[in-house]
LUMGUKE-826630 format. One record per residue: residue number from 1; residue in three letters; x, y, z of N, C-alpha, C in turn. Coordinates in Angstrom, 2 decimals. Layout:
<pts>
+-----+------+---------+---------+---------+---------+---------+---------+---------+---------+---------+
| pos | code |    n_px |    n_py |    n_pz |   ca_px |   ca_py |   ca_pz |    c_px |    c_py |    c_pz |
+-----+------+---------+---------+---------+---------+---------+---------+---------+---------+---------+
| NUM |  ALA |       X |       Y |       Z |       X |       Y |       Z |       X |       Y |       Z |
...
+-----+------+---------+---------+---------+---------+---------+---------+---------+---------+---------+
</pts>
This chain:
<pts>
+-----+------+---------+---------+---------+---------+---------+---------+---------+---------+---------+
| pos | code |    n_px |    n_py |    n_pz |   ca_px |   ca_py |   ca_pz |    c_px |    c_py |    c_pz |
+-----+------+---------+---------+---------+---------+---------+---------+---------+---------+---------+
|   1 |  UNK |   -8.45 |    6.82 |  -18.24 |   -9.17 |    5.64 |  -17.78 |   -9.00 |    5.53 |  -16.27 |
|   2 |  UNK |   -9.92 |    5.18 |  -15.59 |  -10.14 |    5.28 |  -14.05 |   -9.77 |    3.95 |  -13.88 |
|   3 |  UNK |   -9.15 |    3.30 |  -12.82 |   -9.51 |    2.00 |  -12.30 |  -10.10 |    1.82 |  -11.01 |
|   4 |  UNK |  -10.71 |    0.61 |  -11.36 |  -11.78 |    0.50 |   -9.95 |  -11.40 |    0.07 |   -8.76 |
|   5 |  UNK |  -11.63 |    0.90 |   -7.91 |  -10.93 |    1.01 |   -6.58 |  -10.85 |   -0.37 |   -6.13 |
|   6 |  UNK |  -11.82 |   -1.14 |   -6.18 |  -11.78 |   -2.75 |   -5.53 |  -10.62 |   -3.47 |   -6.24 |
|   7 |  UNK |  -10.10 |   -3.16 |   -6.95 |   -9.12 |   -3.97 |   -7.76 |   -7.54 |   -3.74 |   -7.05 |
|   8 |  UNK |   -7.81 |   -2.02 |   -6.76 |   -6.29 |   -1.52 |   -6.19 |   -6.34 |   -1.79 |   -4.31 |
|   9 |  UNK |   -7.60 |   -1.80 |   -3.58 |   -7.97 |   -2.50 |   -2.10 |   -7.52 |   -3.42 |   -1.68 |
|  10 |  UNK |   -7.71 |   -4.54 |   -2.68 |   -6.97 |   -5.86 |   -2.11 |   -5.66 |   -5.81 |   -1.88 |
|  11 |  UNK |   -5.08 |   -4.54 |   -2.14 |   -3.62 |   -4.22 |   -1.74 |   -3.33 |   -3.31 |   -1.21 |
|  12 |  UNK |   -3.79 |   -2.77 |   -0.45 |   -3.37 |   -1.39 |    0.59 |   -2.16 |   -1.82 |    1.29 |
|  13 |  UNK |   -2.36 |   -3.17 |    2.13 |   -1.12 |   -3.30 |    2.98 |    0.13 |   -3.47 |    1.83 |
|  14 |  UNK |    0.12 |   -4.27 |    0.79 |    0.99 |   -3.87 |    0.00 |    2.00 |   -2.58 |   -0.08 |
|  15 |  UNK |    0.55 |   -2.27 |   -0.70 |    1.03 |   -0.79 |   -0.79 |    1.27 |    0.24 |    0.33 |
|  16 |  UNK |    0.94 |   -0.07 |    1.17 |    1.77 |    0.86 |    2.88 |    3.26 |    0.49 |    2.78 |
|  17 |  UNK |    3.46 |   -0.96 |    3.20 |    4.07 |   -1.87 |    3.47 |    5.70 |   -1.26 |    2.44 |
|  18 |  UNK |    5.05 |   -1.12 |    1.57 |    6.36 |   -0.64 |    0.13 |    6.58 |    0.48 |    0.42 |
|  19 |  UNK |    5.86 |    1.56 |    0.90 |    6.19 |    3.33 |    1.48 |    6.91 |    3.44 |    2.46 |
|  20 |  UNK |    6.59 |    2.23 |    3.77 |    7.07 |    2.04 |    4.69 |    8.85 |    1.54 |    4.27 |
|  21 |  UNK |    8.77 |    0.92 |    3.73 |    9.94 |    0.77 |    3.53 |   11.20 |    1.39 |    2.92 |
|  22 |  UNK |   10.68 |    2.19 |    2.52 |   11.42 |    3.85 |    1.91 |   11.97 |    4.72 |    2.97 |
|  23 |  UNK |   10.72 |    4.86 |    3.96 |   10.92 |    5.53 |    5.14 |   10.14 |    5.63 |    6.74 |
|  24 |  UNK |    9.83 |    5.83 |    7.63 |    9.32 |    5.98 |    8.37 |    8.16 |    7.43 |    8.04 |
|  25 |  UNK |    6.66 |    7.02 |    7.79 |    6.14 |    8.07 |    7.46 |    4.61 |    8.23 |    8.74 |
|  26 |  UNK |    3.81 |    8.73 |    8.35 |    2.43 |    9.32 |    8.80 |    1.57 |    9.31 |    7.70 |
|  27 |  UNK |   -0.11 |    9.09 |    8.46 |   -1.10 |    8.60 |    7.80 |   -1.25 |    9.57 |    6.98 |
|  28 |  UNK |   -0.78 |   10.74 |    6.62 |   -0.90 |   11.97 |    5.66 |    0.14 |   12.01 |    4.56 |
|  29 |  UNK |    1.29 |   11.93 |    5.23 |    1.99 |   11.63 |    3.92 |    1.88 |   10.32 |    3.43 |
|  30 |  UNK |    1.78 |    9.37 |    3.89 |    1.35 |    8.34 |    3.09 |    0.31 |    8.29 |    1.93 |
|  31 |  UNK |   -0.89 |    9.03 |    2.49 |   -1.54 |    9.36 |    1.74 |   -1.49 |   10.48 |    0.25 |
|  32 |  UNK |   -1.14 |   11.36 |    1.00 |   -0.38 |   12.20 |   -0.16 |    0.57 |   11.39 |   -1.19 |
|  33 |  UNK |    1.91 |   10.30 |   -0.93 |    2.33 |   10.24 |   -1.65 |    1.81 |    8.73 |   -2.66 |
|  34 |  UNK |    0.77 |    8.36 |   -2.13 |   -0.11 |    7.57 |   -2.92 |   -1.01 |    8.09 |   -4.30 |
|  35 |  UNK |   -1.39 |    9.42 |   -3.61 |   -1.55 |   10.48 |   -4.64 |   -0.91 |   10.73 |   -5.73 |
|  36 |  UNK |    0.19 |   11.21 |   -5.31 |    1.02 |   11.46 |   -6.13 |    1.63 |   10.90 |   -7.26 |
|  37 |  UNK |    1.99 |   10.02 |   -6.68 |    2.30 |    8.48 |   -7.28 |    1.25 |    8.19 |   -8.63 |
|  38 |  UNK |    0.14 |    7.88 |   -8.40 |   -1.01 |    7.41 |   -9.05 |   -1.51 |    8.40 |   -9.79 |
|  39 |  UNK |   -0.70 |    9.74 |   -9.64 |   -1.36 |   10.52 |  -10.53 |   -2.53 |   11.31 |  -10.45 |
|  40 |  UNK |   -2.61 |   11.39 |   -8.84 |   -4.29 |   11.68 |   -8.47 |   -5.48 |   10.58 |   -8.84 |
|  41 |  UNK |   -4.73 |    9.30 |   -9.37 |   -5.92 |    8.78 |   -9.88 |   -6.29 |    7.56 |   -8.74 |
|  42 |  UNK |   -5.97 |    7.49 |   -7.54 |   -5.87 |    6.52 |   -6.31 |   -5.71 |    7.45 |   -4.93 |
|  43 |  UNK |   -6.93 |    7.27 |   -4.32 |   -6.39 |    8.25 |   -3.11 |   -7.29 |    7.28 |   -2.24 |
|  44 |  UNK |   -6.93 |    6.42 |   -0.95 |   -7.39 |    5.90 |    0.41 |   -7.82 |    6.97 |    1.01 |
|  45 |  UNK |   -9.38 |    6.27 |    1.20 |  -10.19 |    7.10 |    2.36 |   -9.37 |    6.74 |    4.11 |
|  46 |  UNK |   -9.52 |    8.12 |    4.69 |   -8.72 |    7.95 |    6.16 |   -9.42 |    6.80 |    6.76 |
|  47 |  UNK |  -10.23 |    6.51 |    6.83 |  -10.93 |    5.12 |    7.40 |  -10.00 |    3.75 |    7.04 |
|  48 |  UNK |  -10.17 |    3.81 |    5.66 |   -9.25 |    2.58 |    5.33 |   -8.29 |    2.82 |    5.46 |
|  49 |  UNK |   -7.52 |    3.61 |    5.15 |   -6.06 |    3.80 |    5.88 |   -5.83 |    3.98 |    7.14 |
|  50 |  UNK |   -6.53 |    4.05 |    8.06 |   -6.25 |    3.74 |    9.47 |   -6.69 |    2.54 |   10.11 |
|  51 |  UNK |   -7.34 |    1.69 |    9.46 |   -7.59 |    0.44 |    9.77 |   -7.13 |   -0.36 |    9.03 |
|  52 |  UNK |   -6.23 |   -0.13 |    7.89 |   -4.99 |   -0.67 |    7.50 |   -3.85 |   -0.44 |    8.36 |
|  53 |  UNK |   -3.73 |    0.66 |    9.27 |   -2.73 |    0.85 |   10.40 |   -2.76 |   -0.41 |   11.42 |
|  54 |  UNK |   -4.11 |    0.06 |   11.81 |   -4.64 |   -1.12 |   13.13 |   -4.07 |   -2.16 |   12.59 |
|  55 |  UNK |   -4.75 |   -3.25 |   11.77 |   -4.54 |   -4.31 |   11.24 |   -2.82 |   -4.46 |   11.05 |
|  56 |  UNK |   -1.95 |   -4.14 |   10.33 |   -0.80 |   -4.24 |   10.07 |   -0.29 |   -4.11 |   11.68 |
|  57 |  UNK |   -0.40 |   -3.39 |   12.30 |    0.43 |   -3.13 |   13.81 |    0.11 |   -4.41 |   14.60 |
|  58 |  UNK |   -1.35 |   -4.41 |   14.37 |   -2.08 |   -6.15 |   15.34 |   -1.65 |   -7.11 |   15.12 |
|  59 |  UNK |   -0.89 |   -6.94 |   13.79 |    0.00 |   -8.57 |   13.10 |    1.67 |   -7.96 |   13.05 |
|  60 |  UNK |    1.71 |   -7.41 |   13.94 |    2.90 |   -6.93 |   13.68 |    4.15 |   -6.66 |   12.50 |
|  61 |  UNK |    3.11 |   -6.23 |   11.62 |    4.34 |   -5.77 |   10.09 |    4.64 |   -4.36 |   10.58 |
|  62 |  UNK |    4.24 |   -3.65 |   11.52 |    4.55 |   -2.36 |   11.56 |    4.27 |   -2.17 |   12.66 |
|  63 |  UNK |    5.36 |   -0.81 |   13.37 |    5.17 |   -0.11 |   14.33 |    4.71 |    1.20 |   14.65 |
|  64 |  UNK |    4.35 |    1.52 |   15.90 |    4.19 |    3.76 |   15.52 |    4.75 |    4.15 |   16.80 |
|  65 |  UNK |    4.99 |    5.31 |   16.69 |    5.16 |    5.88 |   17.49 |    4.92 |    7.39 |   17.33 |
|  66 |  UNK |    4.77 |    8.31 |   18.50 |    4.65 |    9.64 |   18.13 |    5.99 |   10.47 |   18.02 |
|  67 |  UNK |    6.00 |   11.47 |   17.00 |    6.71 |   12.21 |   16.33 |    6.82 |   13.31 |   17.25 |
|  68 |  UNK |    8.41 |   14.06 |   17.18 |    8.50 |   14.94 |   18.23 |    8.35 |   16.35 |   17.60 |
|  69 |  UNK |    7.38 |   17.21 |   16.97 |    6.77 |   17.90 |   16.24 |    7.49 |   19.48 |   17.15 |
|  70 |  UNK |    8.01 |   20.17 |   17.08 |    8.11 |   21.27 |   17.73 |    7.13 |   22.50 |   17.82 |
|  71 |  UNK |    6.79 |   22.51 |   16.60 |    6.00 |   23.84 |   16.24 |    4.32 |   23.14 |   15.71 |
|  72 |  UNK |    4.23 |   22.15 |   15.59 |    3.30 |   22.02 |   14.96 |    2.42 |   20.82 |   15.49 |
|  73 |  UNK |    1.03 |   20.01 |   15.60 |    0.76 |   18.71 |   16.26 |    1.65 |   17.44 |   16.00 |
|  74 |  UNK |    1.11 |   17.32 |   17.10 |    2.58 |   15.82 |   17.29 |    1.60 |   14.68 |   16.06 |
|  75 |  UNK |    2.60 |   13.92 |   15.05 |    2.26 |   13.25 |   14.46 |    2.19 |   11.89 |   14.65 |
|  76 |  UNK |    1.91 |   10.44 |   14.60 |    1.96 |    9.08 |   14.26 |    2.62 |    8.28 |   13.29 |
|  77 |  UNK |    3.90 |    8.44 |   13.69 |    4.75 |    7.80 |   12.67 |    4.10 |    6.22 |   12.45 |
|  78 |  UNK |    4.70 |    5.22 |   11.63 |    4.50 |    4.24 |   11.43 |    6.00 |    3.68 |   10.31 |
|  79 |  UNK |    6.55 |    2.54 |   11.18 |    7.68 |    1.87 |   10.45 |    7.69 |    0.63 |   10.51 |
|  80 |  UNK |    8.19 |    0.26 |    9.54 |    7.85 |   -1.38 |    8.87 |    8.71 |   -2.03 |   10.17 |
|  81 |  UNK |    8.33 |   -3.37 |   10.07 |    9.24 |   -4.46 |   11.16 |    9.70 |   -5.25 |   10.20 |
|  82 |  UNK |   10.39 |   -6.08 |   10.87 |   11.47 |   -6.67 |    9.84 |   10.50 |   -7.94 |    9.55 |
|  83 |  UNK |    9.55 |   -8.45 |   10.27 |    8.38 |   -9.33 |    9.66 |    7.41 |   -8.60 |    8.65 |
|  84 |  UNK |    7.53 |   -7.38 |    8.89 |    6.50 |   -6.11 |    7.85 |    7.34 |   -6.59 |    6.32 |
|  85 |  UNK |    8.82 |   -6.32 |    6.42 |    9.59 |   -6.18 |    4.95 |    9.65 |   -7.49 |    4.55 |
|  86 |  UNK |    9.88 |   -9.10 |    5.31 |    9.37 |  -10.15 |    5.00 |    7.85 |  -10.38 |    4.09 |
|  87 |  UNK |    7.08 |   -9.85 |    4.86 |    5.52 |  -10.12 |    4.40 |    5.29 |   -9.16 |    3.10 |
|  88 |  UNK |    5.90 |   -8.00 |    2.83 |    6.23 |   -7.35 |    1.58 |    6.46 |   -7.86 |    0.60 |
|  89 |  UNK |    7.90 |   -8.55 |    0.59 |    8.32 |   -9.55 |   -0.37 |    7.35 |  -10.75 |   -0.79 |
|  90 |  UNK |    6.83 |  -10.86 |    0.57 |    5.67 |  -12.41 |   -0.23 |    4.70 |  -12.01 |   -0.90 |
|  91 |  UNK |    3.98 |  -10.68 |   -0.64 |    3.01 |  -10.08 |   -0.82 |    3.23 |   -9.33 |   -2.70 |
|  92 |  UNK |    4.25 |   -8.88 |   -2.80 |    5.04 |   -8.40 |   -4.26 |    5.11 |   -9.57 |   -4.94 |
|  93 |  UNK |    5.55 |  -10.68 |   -4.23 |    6.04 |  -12.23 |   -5.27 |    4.26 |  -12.46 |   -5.52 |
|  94 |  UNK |    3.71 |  -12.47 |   -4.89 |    2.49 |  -12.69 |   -5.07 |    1.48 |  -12.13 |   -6.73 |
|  95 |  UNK |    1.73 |  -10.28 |   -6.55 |    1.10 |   -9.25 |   -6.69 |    1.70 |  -10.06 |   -8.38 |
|  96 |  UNK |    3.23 |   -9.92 |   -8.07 |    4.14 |  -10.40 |   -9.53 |    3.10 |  -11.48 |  -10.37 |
|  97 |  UNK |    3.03 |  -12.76 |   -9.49 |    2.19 |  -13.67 |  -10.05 |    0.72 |  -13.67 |  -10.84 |
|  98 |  UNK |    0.20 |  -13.00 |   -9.63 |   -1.08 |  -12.48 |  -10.16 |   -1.03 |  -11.50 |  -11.52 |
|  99 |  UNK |   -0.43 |  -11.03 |  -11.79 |    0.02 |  -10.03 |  -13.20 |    0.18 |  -10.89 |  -14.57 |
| 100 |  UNK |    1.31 |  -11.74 |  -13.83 |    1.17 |  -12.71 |  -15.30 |    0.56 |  -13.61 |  -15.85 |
| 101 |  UNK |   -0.04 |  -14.01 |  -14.64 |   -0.99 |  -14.76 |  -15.09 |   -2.47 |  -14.37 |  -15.44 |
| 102 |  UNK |   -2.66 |  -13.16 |  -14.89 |   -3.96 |  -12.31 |  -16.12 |   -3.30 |  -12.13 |  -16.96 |
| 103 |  UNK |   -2.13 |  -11.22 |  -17.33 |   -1.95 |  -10.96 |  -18.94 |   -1.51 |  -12.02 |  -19.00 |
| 104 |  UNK |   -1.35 |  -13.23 |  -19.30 |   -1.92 |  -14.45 |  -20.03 |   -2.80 |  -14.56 |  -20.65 |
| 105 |  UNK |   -3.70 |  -14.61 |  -19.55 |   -5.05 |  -14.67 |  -19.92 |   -5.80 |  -14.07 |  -20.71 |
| 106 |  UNK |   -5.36 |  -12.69 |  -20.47 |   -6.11 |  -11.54 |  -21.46 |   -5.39 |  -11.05 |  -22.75 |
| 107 |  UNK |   -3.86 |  -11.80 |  -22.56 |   -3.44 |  -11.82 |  -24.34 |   -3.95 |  -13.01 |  -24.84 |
| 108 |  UNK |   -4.68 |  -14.29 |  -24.36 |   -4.71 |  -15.50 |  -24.78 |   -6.17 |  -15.58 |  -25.44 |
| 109 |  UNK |   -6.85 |  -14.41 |  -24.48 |   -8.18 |  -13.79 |  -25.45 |   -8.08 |  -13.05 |  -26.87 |
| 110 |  UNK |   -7.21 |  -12.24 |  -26.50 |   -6.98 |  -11.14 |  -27.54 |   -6.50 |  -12.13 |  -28.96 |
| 111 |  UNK |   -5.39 |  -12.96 |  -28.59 |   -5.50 |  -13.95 |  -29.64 |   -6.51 |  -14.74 |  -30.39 |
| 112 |  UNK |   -7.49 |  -15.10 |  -29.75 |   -8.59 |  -15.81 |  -29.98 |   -9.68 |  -14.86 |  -30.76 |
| 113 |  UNK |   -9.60 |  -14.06 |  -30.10 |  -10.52 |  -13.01 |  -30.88 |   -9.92 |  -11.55 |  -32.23 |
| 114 |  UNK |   -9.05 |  -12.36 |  -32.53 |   -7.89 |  -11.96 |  -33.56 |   -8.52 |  -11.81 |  -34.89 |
+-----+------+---------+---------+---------+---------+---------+---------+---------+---------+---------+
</pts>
């Protein structure tokens, strides 16, 4: 079963925001390990994931800087700020809420139509 991308969008910064906080990464592995994660079944177009960069840096949840690459192109790190791991937590307490209160909803159907 696929899910529809507009459903998993309204949470990109979320979901940066939670990678970021694991580690200091780049718009590629981020992406990759969104992949991964999801099973191949969720992958951000580079557009939206770089204007999920912009946006998060402009409100300051996150910083970048360039990576000191020896052998290979210099990369764009990106690491959470300590207002980034704040706005995480509200953003998860949130995500939490929103969960239970659809499956409420959609066991409160399932009952009804029993």
């Amino acid at each position: 079963m696929s899910i529809g991308a507009d459903l998993i969008r309204g949470h990109t910064d979320a979901i940066i925001l939670s990678l970021l906080r694991e580690k200091d990464s780049y718009g590629y592995e981020i992406n990759k390990t969104i992949s991964l994660v999801s099973g191949g079944r969720y992958e951000l177009k580079e557009a939206t994931l770089y204007t999920a960069f912009k946006r998060l840096e402009d409100s300051g949840l996150i910083t970048s800087y360039w990576g000191d690459q020896g052998a290979g192109a210099r990369r764009k790190y990106y690491a959470i700020t300590a207002l980034g791991a704040e706005t995480y937590c509200r953003l998860r307490a949130e995500w939490d809420e929103a969960r239970e209160i659809i499956d409420q909803l959609l066991e409160k159907g399932d009952i009804n139509h029993a």
